[in-house]
C-alpha positions, 0 to 999 in steps of 0.5 A, a space after each residue: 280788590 287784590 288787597 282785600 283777596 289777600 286779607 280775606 285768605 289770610 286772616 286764619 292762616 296758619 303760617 301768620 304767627 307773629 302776634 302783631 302781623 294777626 292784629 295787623 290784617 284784622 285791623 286791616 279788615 276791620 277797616 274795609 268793613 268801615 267802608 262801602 267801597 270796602 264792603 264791596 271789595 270783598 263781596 268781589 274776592 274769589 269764592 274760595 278767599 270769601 268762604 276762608 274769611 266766613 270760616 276764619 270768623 266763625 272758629 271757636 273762640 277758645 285759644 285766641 283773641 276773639 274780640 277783634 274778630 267778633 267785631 269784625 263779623 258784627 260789621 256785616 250785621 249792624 245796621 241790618 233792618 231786620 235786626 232786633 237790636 243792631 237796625 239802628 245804625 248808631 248806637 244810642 250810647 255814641 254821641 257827638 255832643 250831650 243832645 244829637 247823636 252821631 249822624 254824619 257820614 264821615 268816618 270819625 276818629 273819635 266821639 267828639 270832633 277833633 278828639 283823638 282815636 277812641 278805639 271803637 270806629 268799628 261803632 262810629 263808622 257808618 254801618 255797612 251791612 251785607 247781606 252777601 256775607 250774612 247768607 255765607 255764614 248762614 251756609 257755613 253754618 247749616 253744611 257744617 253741623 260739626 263747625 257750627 255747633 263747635 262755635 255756638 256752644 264757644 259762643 254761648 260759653 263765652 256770653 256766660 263767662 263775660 256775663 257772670 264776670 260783670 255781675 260779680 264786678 259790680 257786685 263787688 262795687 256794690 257791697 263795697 259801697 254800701 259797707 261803707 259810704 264814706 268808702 273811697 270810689 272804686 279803682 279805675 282799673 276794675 271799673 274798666 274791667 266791669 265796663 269791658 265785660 259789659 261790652 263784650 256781653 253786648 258784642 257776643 249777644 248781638 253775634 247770637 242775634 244775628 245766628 238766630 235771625 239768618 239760620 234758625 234752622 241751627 236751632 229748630 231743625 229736629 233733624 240736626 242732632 245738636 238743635 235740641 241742645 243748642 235752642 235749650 242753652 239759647 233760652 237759658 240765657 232768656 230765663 
């Protein structure tokens, strides 16, 4: 518990400059959230290191690498019952082989048995959600204004940006392929890059889900003076 006391109070420390030592305790937390014993660790750290960490996780995305961190808070949502996208506890593109999907405990390093490190154990970890940190963001959130409408309005931006890049990606494949079908296949790289803007689309939409679900009062309490505003940006993404 000690350990998990001093990742939780300094992942946003403004004394941690060096680039590796951030992605260092991020990766660190990331795999504390990838266990149940790890879960339960933080839910243990002091109040004061807990609310450090919920703040950490809910700063706005602008000048710095959100990503990781994105994912990190998510960690604490999938699985979730009453989530509308996130209760399944695997995600149906995660397979073990080409017929079952991935349902065995243990941590694995890869999507296929004894293959190599993927990238996404955040995803193929079983799913350990919490309620405890939900109901802290849910807090931070509603005490806040100022901070929470500062991270919506960074979120939603974000959900368009990495939205319209897909569609112009793909777009782009698309004319290219059509101009000419005899065309060579379009580079990896940009095929890469489509398939990341996808995935990050997904991670953004599923941390708004999760904002709407434990604190809807952000966006429906006519007494908060952003709620107007926020609900309108919200259904623009539904229209």
């Amino acid at each position: 518990e000690m350990s998990s006391e001093f990742l939780a109070s300094h992942l946003a420390d403004s004394r941690v400059i060096i680039a590796s030592c951030k992605d260092a305790l991020i990766q660190a937390l990331g795999t504390l959230t990838c266990h149940e014993a790890g879960i339960k660790a933080l839910e243990n750290c002091s109040e004061e290191s807990q609310l450090l960490l919920v703040r950490a996780l809910l700063r706005k995305y602008e000048n710095r690498a959100w990503g990781q961190s994105n994912w990190l808070m998510l960690r604490m949502w999938l699985g979730e019952e009453s989530a509308f996208a996130y209760h399944d506890p695997r995600q149906p593109c995660l397979f073990q082989d080409n017929s079952q999907k991935i349902m065995t405990t243990p941590l694995l390093r890869g999507r296929q048995k004894n293959s190599s490190h993927t990238g996404l154990l955040h995803l193929i970890a079983p799913p350990m959600p919490s309620r405890h940190f939900q109901n802290l963001i849910m807090q931070v959130l509603i005490n806040d204004e100022a901070y929470c409408t500062e991270f919506l309005n960074s979120l939603l931006s974000q959900i368009n940006w990495s939205f319209s890049e897909f569609i112009h990606i793909l777009q782009d494949i698309e004319n290219l392929l059509q101009r000419d079908n005899q065309a060579p296949l379009p580079d990896p790289r940009q095929l890469k890059i489509c398939s990341m803007c996808f995935d990050l689309t997904i991670s953004l939409m599923r941390a708004l889900e999760m904002i709407v679900h434990i604190a809807p009062a952000i966006f429906k309490d006519s007494n908060r003076s952003n709620s107007e505003n926020l609900l309108s940006r919200v259904l623009q993404l539904v229209i």
